[in-house]
C-alpha positions in Angstrom: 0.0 0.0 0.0 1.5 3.3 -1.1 1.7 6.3 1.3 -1.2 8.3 -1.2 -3.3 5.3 -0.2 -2.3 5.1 3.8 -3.1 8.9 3.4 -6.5 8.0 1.6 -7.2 5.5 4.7 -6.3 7.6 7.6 -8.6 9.8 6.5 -11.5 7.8 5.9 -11.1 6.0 9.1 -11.4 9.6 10.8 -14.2 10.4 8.6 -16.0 7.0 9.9 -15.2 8.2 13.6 -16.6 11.2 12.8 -20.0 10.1 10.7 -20.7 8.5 14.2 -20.5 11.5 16.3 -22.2 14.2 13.8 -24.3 12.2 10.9 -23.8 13.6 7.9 -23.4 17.5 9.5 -19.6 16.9 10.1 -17.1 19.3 8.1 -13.9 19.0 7.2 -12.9 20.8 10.5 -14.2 18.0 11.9 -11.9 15.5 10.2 -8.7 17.7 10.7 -9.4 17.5 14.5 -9.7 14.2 14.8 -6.3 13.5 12.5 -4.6 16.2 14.5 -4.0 17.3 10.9 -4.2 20.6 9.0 -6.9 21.0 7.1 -5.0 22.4 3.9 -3.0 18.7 4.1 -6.6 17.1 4.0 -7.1 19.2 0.9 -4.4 17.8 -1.0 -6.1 14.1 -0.6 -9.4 15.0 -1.4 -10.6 17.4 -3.0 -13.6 18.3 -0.7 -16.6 16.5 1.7 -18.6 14.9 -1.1 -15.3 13.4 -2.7 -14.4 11.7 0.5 -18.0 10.5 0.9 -17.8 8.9 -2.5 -14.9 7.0 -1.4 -16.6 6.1 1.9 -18.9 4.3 0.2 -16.1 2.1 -2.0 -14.6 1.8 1.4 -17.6 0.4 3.7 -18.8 -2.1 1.2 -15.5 -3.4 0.6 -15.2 -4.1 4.3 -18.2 -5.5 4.3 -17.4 -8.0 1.2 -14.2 -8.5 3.5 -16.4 -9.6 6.5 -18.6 -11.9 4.1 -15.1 -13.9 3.3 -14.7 -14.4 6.9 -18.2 -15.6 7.1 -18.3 -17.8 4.3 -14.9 -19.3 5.4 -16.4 -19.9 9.2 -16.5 -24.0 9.1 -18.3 -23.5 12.2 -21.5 -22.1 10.6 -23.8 -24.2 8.7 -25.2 -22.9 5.2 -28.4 -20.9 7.0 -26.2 -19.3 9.6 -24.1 -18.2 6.8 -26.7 -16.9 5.4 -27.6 -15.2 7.9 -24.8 -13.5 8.6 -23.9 -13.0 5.2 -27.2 -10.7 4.6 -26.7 -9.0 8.2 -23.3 -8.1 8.5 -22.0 -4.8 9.5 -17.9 -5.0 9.7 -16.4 -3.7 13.4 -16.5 -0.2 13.6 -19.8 0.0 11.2 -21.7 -1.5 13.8 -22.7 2.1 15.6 -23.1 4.1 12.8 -26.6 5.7 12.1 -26.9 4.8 8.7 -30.6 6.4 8.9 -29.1 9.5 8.1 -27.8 8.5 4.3 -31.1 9.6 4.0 -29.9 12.8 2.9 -27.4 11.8 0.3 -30.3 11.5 -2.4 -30.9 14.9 -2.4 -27.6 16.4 -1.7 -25.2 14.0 -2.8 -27.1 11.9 -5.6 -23.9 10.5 -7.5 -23.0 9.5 -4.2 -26.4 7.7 -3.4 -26.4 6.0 -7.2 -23.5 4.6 -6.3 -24.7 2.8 -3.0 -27.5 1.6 -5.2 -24.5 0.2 -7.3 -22.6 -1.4 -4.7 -26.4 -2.6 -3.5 -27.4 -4.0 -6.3 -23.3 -6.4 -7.1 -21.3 -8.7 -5.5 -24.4 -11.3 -5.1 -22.4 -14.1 -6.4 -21.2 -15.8 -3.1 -24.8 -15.0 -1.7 -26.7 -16.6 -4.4 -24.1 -19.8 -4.1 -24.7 -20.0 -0.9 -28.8 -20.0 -1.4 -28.5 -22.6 -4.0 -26.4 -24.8 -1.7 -28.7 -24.8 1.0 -31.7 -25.7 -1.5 -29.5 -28.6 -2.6 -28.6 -30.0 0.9 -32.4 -29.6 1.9 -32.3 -26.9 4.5 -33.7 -23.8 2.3 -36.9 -24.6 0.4 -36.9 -23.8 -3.7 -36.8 -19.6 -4.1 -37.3 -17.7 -7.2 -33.4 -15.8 -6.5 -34.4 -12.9 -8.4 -37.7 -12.0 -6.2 -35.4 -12.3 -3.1 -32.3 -10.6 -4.6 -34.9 -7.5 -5.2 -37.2 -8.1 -2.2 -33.9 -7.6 0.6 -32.8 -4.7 -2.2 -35.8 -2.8 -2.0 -36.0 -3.2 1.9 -32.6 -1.3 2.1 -33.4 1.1 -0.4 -36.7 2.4 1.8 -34.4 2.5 5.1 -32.4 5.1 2.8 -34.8 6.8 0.9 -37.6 7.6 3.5 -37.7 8.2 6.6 -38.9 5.4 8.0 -36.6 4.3 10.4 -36.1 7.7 12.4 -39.5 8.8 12.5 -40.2 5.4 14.4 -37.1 5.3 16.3 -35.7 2.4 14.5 -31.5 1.5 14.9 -30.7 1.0 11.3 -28.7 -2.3 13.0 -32.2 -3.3 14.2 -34.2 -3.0 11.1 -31.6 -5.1 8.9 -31.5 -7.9 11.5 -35.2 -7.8 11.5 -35.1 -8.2 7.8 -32.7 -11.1 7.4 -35.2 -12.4 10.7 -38.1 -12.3 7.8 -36.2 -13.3 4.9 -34.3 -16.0 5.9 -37.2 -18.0 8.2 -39.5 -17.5 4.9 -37.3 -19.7 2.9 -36.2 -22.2 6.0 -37.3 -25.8 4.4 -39.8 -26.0 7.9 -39.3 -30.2 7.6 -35.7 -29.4 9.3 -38.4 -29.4 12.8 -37.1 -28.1 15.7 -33.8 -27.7 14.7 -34.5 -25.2 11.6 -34.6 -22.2 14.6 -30.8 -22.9 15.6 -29.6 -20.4 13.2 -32.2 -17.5 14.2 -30.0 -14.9 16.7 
């Protein structure tokens, strides 16, 4: 890793640290504080708030597609707690942030919200596989992976495009477990009996 991308990193990481203090109001101040480093240094690795944000969001998926590996390499999980966890995760540090507040990116930032709809809508494959391989060894029922690919995308998409969540004083944390919860139990093959609820957290 270069020292233009250690740059890139630190500040991201202090932009993270930040999000979780003041939501989307933080500044740039904000991120010089927290670096201990002069804002006109900042300037020379990005080019301004919404430029970082961009990155942010090429940053937080790709921890979370590094926290799916983990997952998906965990032989101590069977295929519906990989699942599971695979459609719920939130990397360490990501876990606290009020996402709820992206809510604001479609209007003031809306290259920046098209590309969460990007990063949304790829990097199924391992999901999918993993869906299919439970329907093979018995322990998912037959599911149309189109209709579910859209039903958990369009479930994310309302948390950020209305909102829902803060105006009934839903964690954003909360509402994604909830809809793995619904997902994943709706397409648990039920003749597993008792043992089909071992995966449910």
């Amino acid at each position: 890793m270069n020292r233009n991308r250690d740059n890139k990193v630190k500040v991201l990481e202090a932009t993270t640290r930040v999000f979780k203090k003041k939501g989307m109001k933080f500044t740039m101040d904000d991120i010089a504080k927290e670096l201990s480093m002069s804002k006109k240094t900042i300037y020379t690795i990005f080019r301004d708030k919404e430029e970082i944000l961009y990155d942010m969001v090429d940053y937080a998926f790709d921890k979370i597609k590094e926290s799916e590996k983990q997952v998906l390499n965990d032989h101590n999980m069977d295929t519906v707690e990989k699942l599971r966890n695979l459609l719920g995760v939130l990397p360490e540090g990501y876990k606290e942030l009020d996402f709820r507040q992206l809510i604001m990116l479609r209007t003031k930032y809306p290259v920046i919200y098209q590309k969460i709809e990007q990063r949304l809508e790829n990097g199924w494959e391992a999901t999918l596989r993993l869906i299919e391989q439970g329907i093979e060894e018995g322990v998912l029922r037959p599911v149309n992976l189109v209709i579910f690919k859209s039903t958990y995308e369009a479930a994310i998409e309302q948390f950020l495009e209305r909102d829902i969540l803060i105006s009934n004083n839903i964690e954003y944390a909360d509402a994604l477990e909830e809809v793995v919860a619904i997902m994943v139990d709706g397409i648990i093959e039920k003749r597993r009996g008792i043992g089909w609820k071992k995966g449910r957290r």
